[in-house]
C-alpha positions in Angstrom: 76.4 63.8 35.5 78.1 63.6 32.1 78.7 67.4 32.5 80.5 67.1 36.1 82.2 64.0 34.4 83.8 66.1 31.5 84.6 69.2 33.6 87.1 66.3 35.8 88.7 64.7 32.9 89.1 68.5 32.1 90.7 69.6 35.3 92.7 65.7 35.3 93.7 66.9 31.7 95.2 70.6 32.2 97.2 69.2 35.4 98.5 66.8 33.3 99.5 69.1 30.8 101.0 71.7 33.7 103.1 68.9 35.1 104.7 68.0 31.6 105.4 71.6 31.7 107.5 71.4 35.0 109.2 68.1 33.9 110.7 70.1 31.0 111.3 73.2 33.4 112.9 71.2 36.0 114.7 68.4 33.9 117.7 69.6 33.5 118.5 71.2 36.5 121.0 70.7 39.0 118.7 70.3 42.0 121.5 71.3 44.9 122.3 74.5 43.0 118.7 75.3 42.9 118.0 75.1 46.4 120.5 77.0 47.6 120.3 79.9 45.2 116.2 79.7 47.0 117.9 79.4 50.4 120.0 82.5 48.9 117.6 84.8 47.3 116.4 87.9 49.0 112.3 87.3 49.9 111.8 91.0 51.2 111.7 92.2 47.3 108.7 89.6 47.0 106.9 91.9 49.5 107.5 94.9 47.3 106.5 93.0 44.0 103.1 91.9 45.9 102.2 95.2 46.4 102.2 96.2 43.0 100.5 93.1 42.3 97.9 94.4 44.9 98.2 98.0 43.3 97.0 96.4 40.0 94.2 94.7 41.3 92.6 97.3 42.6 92.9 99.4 39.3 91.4 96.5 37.5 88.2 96.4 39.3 87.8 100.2 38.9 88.8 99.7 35.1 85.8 96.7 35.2 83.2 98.8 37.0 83.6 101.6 34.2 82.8 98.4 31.5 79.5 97.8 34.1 78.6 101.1 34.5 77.0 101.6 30.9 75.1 98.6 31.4 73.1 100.7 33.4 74.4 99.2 36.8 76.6 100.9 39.2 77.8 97.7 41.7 80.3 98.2 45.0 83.5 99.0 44.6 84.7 96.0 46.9 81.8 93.6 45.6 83.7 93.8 42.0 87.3 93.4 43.6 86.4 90.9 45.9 84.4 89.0 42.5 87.4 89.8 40.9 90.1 88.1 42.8 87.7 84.9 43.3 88.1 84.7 39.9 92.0 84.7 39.8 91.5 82.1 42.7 89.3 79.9 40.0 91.3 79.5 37.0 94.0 77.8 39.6 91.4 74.9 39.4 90.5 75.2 35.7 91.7 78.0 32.8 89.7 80.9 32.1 86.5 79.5 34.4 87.2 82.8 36.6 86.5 84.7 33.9 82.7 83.3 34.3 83.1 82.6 38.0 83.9 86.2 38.9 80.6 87.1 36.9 78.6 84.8 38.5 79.7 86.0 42.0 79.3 89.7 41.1 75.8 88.9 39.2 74.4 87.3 42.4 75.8 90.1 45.0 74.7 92.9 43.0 72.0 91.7 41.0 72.8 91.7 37.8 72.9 89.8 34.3 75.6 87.7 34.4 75.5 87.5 30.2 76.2 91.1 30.0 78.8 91.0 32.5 80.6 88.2 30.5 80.3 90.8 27.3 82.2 93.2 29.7 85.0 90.5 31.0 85.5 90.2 26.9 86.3 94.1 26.1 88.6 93.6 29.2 90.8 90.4 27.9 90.9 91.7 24.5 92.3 95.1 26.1 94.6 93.1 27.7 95.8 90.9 24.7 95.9 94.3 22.6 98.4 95.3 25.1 100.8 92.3 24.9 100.9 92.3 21.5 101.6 96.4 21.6 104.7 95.2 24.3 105.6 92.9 21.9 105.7 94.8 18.8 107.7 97.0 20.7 109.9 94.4 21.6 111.0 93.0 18.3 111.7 96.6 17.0 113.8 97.8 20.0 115.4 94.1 20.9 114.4 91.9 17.4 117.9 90.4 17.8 117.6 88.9 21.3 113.6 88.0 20.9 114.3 85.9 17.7 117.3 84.1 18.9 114.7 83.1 22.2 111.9 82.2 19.4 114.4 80.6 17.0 115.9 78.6 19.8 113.0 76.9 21.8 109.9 77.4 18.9 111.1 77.3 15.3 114.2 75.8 15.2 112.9 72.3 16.8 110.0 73.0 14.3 111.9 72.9 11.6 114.3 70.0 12.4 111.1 67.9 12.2 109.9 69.2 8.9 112.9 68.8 7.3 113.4 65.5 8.8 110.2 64.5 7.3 110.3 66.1 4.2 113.6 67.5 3.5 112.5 70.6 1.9 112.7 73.8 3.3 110.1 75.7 1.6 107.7 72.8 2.7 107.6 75.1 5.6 106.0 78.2 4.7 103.6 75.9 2.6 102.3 74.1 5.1 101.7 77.1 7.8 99.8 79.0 5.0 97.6 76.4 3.8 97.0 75.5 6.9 95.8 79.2 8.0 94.0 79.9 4.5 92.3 76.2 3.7 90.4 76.3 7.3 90.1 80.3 6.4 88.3 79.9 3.4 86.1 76.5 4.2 84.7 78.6 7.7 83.5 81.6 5.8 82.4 79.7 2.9 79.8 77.4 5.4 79.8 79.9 7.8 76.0 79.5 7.7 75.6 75.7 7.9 78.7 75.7 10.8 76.4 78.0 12.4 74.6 74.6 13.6 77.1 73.0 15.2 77.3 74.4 18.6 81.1 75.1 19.2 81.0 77.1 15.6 77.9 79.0 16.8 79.4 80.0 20.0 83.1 81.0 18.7 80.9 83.0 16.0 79.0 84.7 18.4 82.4 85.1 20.9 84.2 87.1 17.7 80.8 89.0 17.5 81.0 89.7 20.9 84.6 91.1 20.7 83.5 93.3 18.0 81.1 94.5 19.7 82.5 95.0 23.0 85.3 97.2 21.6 82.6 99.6 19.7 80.9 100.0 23.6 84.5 101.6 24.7 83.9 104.7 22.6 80.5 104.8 24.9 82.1 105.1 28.0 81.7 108.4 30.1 84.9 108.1 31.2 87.1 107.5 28.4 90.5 108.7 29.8 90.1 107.3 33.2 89.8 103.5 31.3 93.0 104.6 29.5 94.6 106.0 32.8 93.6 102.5 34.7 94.7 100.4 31.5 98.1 102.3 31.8 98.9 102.0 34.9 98.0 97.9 35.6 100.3 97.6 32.9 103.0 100.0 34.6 102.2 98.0 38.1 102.9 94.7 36.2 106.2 95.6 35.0 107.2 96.7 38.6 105.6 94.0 40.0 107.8 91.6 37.6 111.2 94.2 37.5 111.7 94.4 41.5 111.6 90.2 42.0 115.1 90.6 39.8 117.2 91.6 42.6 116.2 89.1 44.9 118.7 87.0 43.6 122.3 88.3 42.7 122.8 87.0 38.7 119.1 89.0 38.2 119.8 92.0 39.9 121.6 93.9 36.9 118.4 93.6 34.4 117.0 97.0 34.2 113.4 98.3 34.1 113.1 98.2 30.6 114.6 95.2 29.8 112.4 93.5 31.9 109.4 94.5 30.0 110.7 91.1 27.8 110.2 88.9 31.0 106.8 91.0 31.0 105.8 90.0 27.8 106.7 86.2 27.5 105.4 85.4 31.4 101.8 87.2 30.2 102.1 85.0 27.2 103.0 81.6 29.2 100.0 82.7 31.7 97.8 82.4 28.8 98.5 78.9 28.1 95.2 76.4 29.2 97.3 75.3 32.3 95.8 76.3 35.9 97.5 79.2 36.6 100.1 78.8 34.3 102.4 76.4 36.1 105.2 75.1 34.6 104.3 77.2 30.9 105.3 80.4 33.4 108.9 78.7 34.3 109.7 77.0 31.4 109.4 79.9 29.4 110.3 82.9 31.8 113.7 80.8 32.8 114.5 80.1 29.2 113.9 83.5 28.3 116.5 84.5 31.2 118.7 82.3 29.9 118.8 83.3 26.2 118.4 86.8 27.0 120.0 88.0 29.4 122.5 84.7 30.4 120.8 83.7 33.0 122.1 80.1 34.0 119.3 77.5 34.5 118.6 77.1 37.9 119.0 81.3 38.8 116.3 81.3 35.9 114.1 78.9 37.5 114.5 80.8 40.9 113.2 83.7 39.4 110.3 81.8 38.0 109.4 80.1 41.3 109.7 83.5 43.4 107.6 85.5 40.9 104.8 82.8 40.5 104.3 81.0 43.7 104.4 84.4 45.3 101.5 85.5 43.8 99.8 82.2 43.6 100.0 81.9 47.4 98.7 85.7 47.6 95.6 85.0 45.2 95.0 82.4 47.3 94.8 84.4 50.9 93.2 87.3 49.1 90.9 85.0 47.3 89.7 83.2 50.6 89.2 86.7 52.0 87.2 87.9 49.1 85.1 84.7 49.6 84.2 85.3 53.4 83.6 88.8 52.4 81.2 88.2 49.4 79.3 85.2 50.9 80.7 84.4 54.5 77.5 85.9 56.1 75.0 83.9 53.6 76.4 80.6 54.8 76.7 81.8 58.4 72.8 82.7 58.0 72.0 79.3 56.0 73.8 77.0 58.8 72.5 79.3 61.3 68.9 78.4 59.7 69.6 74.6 59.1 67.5 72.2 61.3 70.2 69.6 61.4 72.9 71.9 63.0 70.3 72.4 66.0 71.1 70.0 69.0 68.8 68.3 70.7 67.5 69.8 74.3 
């Protein structure tokens, strides 16, 4: 009971946090302007941008049955995209519970140890977070100018007023960001055997051990170049996926392939954020970043946002529902079919 009890006040508390997030997407915004530049866009490059969507998908649950397959397991092709998507499908209720949920679905379809599929959903996120942060070293040296006016404007600029409004020293800064990096640093390796006891420490421990671990297996796999191939090409899908939503609206349609890989970069950055499914971290950010970038005025920015997200939010969702009926739609048919109070009276 206490354990359904904190998984609500954390589902109540993320939505929370997501709607904040809108409010400071949406609160400037002239509201008329918005809808008609919706009422204005171009929908048939959403269908175009779904399909590399789709494209990705599939290469991700190839990419995750190479990760099972020195396990010593060798499940469905569909089973793992199917368990795939229902994970998507899951962190739009709570962040990062698909990552266990799709486990848990391909574990009971195929049989296998859902603990060791987790260790393989771990190589897979750090692969992916490796990748962002290659995009956005790449980024920085090719765009620096651009990327730190974005940063300096919406992160450390409002920082920084408040420090110096406290404090009225500049260097006060850089103190307190290293001391507070090296003090917690230093006390967690230092009692790194009596934090052991305490169950978060243990688990975030043994999550770091995991990642290490995880990343050694790659260097196991049989197929080596087809993990790089699949890696390469999500990521290439992704950036279609987000380039070809720019010309569905007119003050968009000039931002090239390559300098899209920025709206790339802060959107997978924004989807990271504990919110389900990123809402409003996905718009704030990604219209901002329009803005700043690229001069994108406000409410084309947040058209953008809207069209990119909600599109593939509403296709999770169909996909998802299918994978569901696919996966498990004959167990339930079989276990109503076999319930004595669905059977009517003669």
């Amino acid at each position: 009971m206490k354990k359904e009890i904190a998984r609500a006040i954390k589902v109540v508390l993320f939505l929370l946090a997501g709607v904040l997030l809108l409010w400071l997407a949406f609160r400037s915004v002239d509201f008329p302007k918005l809808i008609d530049s919706l009422k204005e866009a171009n929908y048939y490059w959403l269908i175009l941008s779904l399909f590399f969507g789709l494209l990705a998908y599939l290469s991700r649950a190839r990419r995750w049955q190479l990760l099972i397959h020195p396990l010593g397991y060798a499940p469905s092709f569909w089973h793992t995209f199917h368990s795939l998507i229902l994970g998507y499908m899951a962190n739009l209720a709570l962040p990062r519970i698909g990552e266990i949920t799709r486990c848990v679905a391909l574990g009971k379809k195929e049989k296998m140890p859902v603990d060791q599929l987790i260790g393989t959903v771990i190589i897979e996120r750090t692969i992916d977070l490796l990748s962002v942060l290659v995009f956005l070293v790449i980024l920085i040296l090719t765009s620096g100018v651009l990327i730190n006016e974005f940063l300096l404007t919406h992160f450390l600029n409002p920082f920084k007023e408040k420090v110096l409004n406290l404090f009225g020293f500049t260097w006060i800064i850089w103190v307190i960001i290293a001391l507070c990096f090296l003090i917690p640093l230093v006390l967690i390796i230092r009692y790194r055997k009596n934090l052991r006891k305490l169950n978060f420490f243990a688990k975030t421990f043994d999550l770091i051990k995991g990642v290490i671990n995880g990343l050694k297996t790659i260097t196991k796999l049989d197929r080596k170049w087809e993990f790089i191939g699949h890696t390469v090409f999500i990521w290439l899908n992704y950036a279609l996926m987000t380039w070809v939503v720019v010309f569905a609206i007119e003050s968009t349609s000039d931002i090239t392939f390559l300098q899209s890989f920025f709206i790339l970069v802060i959107g997978s950055l924004a989807m990271s954020a504990p919110v389900q499914g990123g809402i409003g971290a996905f718009h704030y950010f990604v219209s901002r970043g329009l803005a700043v970038v690229h001069g994108v005025n406000l409410e084309d920015g947040l058209v953008y946002a809207l069209l990119t997200h909600e599109s593939q939010i509403i296709f999770v969702l169909i996909i998802g529902t299918i994978s569901f009926f696919a996966l498990f739609g004959r167990r339930f048919s079989r276990d109503s079919a076999s319930d004595p109070e669905t059977d009517t009276p003669d």
